[in-house]
RONU-454360 format. One record per residue (C-alpha): z, y, x; residue number from 1; residue in one letter. Coordinates in Angstrom, 3 decimals, padded with zeros to 6 digits. Example, Ala and Ser with C-alpha at 12.3 -4.5 7.8 and 13.67 -1.06 7.14 Angstrom:
BEGIN
- z;y;x;n;res
- 007.800;-004.500;012.300;1;a $
- 007.140;-001.060;013.670;2;s $
//
This chain:
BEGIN
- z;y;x;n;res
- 034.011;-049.661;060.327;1;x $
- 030.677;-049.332;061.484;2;x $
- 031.428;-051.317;065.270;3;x $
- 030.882;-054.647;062.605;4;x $
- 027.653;-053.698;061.352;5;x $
- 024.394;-054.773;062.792;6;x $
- 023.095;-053.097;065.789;7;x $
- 019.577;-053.254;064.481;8;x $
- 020.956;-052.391;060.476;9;x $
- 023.021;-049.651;061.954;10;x $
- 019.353;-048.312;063.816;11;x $
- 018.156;-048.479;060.473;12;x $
- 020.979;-046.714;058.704;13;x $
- 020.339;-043.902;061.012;14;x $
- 017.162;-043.647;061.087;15;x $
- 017.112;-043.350;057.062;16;x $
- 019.430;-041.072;057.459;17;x $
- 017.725;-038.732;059.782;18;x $
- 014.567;-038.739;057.449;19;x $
- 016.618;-038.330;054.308;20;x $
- 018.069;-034.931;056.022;21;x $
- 014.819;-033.936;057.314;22;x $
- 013.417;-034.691;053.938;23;x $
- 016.158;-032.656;052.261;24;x $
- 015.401;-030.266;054.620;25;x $
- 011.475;-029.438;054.003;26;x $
- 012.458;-029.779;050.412;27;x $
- 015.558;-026.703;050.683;28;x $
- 013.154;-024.745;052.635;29;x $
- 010.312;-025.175;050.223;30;x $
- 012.434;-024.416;047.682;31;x $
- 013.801;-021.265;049.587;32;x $
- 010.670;-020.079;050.134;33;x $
- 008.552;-020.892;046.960;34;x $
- 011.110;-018.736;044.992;35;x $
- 010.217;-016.157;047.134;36;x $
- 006.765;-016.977;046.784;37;x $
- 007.048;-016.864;042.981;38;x $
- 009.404;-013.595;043.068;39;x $
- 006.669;-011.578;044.939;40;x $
- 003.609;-013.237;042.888;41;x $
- 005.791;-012.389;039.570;42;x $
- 006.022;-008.989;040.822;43;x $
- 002.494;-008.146;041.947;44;x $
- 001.400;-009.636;038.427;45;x $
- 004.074;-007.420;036.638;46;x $
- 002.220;-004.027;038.523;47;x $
- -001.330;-005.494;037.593;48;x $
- -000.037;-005.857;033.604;49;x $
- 001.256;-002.248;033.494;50;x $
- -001.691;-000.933;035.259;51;x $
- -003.683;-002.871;032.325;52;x $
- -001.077;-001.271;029.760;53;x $
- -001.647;-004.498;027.631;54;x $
- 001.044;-005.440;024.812;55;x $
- 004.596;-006.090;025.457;56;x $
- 004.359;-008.917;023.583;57;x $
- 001.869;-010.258;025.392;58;x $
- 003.085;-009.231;028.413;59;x $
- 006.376;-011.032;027.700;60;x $
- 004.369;-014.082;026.954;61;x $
- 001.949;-014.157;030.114;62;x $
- 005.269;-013.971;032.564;63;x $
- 006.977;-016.608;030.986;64;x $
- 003.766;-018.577;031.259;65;x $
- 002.775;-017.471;034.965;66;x $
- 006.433;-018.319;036.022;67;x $
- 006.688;-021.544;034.066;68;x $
- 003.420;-022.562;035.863;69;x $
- 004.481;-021.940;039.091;70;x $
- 007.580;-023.720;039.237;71;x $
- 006.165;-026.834;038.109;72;x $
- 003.935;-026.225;040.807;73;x $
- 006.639;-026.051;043.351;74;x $
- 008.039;-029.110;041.781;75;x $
- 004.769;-030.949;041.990;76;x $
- 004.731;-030.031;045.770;77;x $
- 008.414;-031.364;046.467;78;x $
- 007.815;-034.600;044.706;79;x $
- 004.956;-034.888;047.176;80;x $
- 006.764;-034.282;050.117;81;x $
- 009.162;-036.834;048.396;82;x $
- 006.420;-039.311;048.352;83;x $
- 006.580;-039.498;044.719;84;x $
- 003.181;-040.512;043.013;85;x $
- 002.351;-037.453;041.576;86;x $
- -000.422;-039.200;039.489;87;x $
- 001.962;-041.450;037.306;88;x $
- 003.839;-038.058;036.129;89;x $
- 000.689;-036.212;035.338;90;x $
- 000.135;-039.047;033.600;91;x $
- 002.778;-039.264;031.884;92;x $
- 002.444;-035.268;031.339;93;x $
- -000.471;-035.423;030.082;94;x $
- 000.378;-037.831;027.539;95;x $
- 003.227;-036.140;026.040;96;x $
- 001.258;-032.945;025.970;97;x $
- -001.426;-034.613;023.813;98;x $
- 000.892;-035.993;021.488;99;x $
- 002.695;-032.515;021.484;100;x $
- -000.987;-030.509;020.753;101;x $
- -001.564;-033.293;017.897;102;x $
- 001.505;-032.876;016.559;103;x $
- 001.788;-028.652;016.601;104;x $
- -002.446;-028.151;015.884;105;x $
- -000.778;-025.449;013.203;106;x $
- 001.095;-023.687;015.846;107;x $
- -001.279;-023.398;018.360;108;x $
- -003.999;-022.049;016.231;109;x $
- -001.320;-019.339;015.432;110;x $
- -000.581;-019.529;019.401;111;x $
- -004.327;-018.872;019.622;112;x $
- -004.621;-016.012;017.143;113;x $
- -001.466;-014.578;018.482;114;x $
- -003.488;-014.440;022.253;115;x $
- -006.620;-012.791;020.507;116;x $
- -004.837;-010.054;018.905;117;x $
- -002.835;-008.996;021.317;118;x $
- -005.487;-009.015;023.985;119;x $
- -008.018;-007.863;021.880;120;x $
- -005.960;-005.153;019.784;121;x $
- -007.579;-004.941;016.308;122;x $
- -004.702;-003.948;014.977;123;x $
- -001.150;-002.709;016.787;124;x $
- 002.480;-001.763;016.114;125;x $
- 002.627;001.434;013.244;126;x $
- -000.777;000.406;012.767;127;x $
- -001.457;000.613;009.034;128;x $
- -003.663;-002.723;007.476;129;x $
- -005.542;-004.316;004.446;130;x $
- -005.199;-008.353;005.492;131;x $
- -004.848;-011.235;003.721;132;x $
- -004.344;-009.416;000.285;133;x $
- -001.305;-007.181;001.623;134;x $
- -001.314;-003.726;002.566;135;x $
- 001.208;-002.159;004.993;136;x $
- 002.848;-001.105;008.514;137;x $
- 002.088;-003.658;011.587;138;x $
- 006.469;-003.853;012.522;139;x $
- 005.922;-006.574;015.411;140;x $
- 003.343;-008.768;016.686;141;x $
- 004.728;-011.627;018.046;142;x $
- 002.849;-014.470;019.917;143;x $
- 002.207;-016.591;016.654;144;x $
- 002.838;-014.799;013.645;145;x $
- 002.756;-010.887;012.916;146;x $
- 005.299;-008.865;010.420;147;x $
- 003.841;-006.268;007.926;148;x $
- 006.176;-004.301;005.911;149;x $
- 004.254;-003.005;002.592;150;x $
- 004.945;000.319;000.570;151;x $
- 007.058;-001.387;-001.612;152;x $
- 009.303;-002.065;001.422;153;x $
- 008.635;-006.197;001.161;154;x $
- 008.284;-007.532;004.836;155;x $
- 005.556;-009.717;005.111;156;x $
- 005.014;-012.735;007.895;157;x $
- 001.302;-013.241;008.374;158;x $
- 000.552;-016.827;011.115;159;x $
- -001.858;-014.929;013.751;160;x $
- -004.268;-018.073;013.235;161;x $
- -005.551;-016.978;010.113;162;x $
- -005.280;-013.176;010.486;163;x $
- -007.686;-013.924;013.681;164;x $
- -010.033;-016.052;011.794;165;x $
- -010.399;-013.257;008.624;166;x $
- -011.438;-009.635;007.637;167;x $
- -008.891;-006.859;008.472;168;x $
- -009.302;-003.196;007.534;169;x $
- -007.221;-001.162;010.251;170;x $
- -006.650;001.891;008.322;171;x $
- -005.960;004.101;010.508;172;x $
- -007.495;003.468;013.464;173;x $
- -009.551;006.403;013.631;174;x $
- -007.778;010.170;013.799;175;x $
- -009.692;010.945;010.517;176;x $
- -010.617;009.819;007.540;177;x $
- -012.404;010.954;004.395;178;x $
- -011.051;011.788;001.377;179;x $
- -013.018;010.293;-001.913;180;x $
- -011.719;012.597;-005.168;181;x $
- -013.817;011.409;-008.903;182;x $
- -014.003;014.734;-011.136;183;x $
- -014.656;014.768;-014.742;184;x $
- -016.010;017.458;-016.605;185;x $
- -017.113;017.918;-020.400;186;x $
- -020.067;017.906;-021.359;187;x $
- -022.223;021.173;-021.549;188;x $
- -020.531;022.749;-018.208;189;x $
- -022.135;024.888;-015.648;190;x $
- -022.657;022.119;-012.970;191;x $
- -022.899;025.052;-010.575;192;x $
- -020.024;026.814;-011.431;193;x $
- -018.013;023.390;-011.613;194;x $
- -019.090;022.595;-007.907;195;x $
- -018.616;025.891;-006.722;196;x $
- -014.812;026.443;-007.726;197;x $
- -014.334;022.773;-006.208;198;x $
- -015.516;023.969;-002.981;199;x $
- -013.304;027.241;-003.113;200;x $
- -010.172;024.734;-003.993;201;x $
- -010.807;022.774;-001.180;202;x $
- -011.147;025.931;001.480;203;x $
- -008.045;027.032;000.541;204;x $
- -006.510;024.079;002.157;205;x $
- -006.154;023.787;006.230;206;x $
- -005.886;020.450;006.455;207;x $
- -008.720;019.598;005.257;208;x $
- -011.978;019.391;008.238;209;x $
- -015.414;022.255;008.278;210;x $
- -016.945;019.960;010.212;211;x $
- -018.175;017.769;008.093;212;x $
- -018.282;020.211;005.555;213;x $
- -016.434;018.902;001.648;214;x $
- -019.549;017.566;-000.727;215;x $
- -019.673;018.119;-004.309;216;x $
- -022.297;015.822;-006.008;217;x $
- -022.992;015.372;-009.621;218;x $
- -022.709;011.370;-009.663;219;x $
- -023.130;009.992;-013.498;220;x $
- -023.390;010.764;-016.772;221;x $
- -019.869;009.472;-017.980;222;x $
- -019.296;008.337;-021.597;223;x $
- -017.360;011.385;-022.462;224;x $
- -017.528;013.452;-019.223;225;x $
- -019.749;014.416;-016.571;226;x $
- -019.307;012.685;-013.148;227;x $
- -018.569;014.645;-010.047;228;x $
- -018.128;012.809;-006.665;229;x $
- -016.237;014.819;-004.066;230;x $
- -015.639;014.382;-000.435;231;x $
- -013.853;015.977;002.710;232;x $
- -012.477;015.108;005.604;233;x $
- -009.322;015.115;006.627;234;x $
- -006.927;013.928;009.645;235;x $
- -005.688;010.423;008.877;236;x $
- -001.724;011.005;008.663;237;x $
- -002.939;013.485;005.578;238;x $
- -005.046;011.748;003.543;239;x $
- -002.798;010.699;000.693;240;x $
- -001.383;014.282;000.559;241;x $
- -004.507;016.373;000.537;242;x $
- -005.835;013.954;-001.894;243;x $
- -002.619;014.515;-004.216;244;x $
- -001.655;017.821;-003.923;245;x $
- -005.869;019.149;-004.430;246;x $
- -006.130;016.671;-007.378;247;x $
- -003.960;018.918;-009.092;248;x $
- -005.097;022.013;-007.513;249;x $
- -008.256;021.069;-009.176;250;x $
- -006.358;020.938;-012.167;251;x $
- -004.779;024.198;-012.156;252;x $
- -008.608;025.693;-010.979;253;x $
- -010.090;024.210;-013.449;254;x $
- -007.759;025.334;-016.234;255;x $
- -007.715;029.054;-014.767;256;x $
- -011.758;029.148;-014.938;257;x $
- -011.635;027.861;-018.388;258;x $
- -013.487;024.687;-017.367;259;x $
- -012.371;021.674;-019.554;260;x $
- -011.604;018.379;-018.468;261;x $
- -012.468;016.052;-020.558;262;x $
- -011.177;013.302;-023.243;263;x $
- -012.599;010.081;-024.927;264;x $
- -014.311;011.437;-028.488;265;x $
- -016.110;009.336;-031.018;266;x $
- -018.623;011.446;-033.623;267;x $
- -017.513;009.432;-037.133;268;x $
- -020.338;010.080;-039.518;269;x $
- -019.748;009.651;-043.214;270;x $
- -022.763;008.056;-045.510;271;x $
- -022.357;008.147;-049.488;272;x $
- -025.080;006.487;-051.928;273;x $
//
């Protein structure tokens, strides 16, 4: 088939063909080894992020985008040894990535928010928050928005781009907190003696910290009671508790050292002519 050719086509036949095959060559072997390349990178960037103990979530994110960047590297490199023009596709690249950024501005704000948190770590998973009017339990952080589960057990989905960008009370950040109690007392009662069985209330109760030491101030003259302020500190996981539970073992004090609490009274006084 190939005796009716061209001598000089037939050269040229060959000749293409030899630099196709060396050309597939280079581009198998490059290939070959820039997986290898990327497998030992990926894995030497894997032992610097758990070294770092950043979040899985970001974590997650950061190999997917290492990877992702390296292959098109590799690509970018085999077109070149294709002699494609590498400057028309970035091009054309960048183009549809502009039109992409226009188009998802929302999403990469939250892409952006999602990046701060989890390298930043104002908050993390279990980690208990006041933000954006909501109260509850961080479940996940995910790269643009992050799920809070309230008390009421109502799962909330909050975009990262404007939990970022606002005020965010991490409530339990610290290992303790204090506990603010308002006490009431009528009118005419030994302020001493009030403050006094307070305090021996409160030191009945392990949980709750010497050091600082509970505070009983008198705070305000109430419109039927006098205002106590009192204050203690406690580990986080038992505020709510010691609050509760000494509210009414103020109660029960109070009661047993005939010390009354308390109730709204008007003085009605009657005029005749």
């Amino acid at each position: 088939m190939f005796k009716d050719l061209d001598p000089e086509l037939l050269d040229k036949i060959q000749l293409y063909a030899i630099e196709f095959g060396i050309a597939l060559i280079k581009v198998v072997l490059i290939l070959i080894i820039g997986r290898l390349v990327i497998r030992y990178l990926m894995k030497a960037v894997h032992k610097v992020f758990v070294k770092s103990k950043i979040e899985p979530s970001l974590e997650h994110f950061l190999n997917n985008f290492i990877r992702f960047v390296l292959y098109i590297s590799l690509i970018l490199i085999i077109a070149q040894t294709l002699d494609i023009k590498i400057a028309a596709l970035l091009g054309v690249l960048g183009a549809a990535g502009l039109a992409i950024g226009l188009a998802l501005q929302g999403s990469l704000s939250n892409f952006a928010g999602g990046i701060l948190i989890l390298t930043f770590k104002p908050f993390k998973v279990d980690s208990i928050i006041n933000a954006q009017g909501f109260v509850g339990v961080v479940e996940k952080i995910d790269i643009l928005h992050t799920h809070v589960r309230t008390f009421d057990n109502q799962l909330v989905i909050m975009p990262n781009g404007s939990l970022a960008n606002s005020n965010i009370t991490n409530m339990n950040a610290k290992e303790t907190r204090r506990v603010d109690m308002a006490v009431g007392v009528a009118y005419g009662s030994d302020i001493a003696k009030v403050r006094q069985v307070i305090l021996d209330t409160l030191k009945k109760d392990e949980r709750i910290k010497e050091d600082p030491a509970p505070v009983v101030r008198f705070s305000n003259f109430g419109d039927s009671s006098l205002d106590l302020s009192v204050r203690c500190w406690s580990n986080t996981d038992d505020l709510w508790p010691v609050y509760w539970e000494n509210m009414e073992a103020l109660n029960n004090a109070f009661n047993a050292n005939d010390i009354e609490v308390p109730f709204p009274q008007r003085d009605i006084h009657m005029r005749t002519n």
